[in-house]
C-alpha beads as a LAMMPS data file, in Angstrom:
LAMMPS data file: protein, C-alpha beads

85 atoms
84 bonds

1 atom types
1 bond types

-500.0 500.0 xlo xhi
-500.0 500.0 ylo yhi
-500.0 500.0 zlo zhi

Masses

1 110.0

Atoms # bond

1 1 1 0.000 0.000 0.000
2 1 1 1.116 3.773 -0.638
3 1 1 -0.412 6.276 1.367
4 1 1 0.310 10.219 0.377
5 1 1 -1.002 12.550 2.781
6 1 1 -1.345 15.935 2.279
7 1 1 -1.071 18.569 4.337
8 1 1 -3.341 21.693 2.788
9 1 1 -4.849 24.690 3.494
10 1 1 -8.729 24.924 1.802
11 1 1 -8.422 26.814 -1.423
12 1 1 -4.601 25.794 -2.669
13 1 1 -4.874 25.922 -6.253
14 1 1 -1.276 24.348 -6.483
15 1 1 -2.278 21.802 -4.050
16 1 1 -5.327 20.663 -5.990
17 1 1 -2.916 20.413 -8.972
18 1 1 -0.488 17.871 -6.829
19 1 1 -3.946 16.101 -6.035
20 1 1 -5.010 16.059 -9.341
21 1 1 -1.061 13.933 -10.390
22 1 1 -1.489 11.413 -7.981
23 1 1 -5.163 10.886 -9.321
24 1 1 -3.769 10.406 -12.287
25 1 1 -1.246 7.846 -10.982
26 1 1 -3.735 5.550 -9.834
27 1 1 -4.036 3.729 -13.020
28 1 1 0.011 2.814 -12.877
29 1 1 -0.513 2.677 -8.761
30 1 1 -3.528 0.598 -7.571
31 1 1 -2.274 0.375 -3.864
32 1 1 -2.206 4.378 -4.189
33 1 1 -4.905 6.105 -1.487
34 1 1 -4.843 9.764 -1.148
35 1 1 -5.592 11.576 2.367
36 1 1 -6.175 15.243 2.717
37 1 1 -5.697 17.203 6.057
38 1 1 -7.031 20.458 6.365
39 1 1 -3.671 22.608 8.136
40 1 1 -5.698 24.665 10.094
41 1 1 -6.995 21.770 11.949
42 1 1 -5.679 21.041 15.705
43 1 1 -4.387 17.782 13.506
44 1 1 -2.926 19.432 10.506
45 1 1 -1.119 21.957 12.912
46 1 1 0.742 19.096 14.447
47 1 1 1.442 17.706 11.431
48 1 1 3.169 21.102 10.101
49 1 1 4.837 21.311 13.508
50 1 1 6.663 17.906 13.703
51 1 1 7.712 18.096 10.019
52 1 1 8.465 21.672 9.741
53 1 1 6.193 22.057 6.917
54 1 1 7.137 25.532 5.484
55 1 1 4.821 25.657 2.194
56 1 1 1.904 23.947 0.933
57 1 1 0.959 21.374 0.682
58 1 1 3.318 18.967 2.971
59 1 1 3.601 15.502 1.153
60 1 1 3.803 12.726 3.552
61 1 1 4.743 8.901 1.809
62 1 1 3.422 6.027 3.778
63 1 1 3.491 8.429 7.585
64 1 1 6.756 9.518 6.408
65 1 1 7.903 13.396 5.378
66 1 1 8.696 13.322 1.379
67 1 1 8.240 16.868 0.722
68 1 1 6.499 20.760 1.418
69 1 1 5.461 22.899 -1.303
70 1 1 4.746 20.531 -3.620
71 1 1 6.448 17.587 -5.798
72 1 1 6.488 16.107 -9.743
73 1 1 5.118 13.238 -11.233
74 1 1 8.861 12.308 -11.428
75 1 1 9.499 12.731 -7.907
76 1 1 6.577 10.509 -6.824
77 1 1 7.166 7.700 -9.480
78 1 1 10.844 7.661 -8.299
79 1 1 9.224 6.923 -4.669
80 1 1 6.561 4.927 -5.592
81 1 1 8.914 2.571 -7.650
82 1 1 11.435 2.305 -4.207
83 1 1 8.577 1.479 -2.112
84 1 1 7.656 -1.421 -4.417
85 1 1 10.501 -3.375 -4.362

Bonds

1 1 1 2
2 1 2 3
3 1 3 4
4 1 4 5
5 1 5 6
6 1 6 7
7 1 7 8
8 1 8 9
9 1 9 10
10 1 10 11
11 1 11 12
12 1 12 13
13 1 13 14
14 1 14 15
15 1 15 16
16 1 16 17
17 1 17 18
18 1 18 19
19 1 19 20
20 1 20 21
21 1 21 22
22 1 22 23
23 1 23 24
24 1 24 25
25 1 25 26
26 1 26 27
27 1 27 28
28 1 28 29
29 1 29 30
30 1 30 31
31 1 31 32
32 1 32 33
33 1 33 34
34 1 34 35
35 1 35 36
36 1 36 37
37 1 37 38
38 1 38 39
39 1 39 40
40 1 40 41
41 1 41 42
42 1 42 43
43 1 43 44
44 1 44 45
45 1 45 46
46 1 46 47
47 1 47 48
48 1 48 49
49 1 49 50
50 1 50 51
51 1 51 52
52 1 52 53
53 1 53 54
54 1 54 55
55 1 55 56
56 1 56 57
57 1 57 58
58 1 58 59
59 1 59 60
60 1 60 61
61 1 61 62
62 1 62 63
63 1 63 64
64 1 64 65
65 1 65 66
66 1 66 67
67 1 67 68
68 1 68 69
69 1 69 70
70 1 70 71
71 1 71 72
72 1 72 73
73 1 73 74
74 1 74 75
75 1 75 76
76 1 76 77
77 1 77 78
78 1 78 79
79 1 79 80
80 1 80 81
81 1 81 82
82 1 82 83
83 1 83 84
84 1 84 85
């Protein structure tokens, strides 16, 4: 299973474009599920405080920090693919 969280305020354009990749990815990624978290929540703020997320959205991989302010399709195939073996 991959699991991308992302960390988000309501209304990030370029965080509904990183959503809209990893939709995309499904197709090549069928273990893929996609979890939002609003960062304004008590939750979210945590989140932004234990990974020192400094732009939106913050990209977590399986729990894990991958990356704040956005990432490529590149980037998360190159993940994706390391996870998998």
């Amino acid at each position: 299973m991959i699991k991308v969280t992302l960390i988000r305020p309501t209304g990030c354009q370029h965080c509904i474009a990183v959503k809209t990749t990893l939709e995309k990815m499904k197709g090549d990624y069928l273990e893929l599920t996609i979890e939002e978290i609003d960062m304004t929540t008590p939750e979210g703020q945590a989140l932004v405080q234990k990974y020192n997320i400094l732009s939106s959205p913050g990209i977590l991989v399986n729990d894990e920090f991958f990356a704040f302010g956005g990432a490529t399709e590149e980037q998360f195939k190159k993940k994706f693919d390391e996870l998998k073996k």
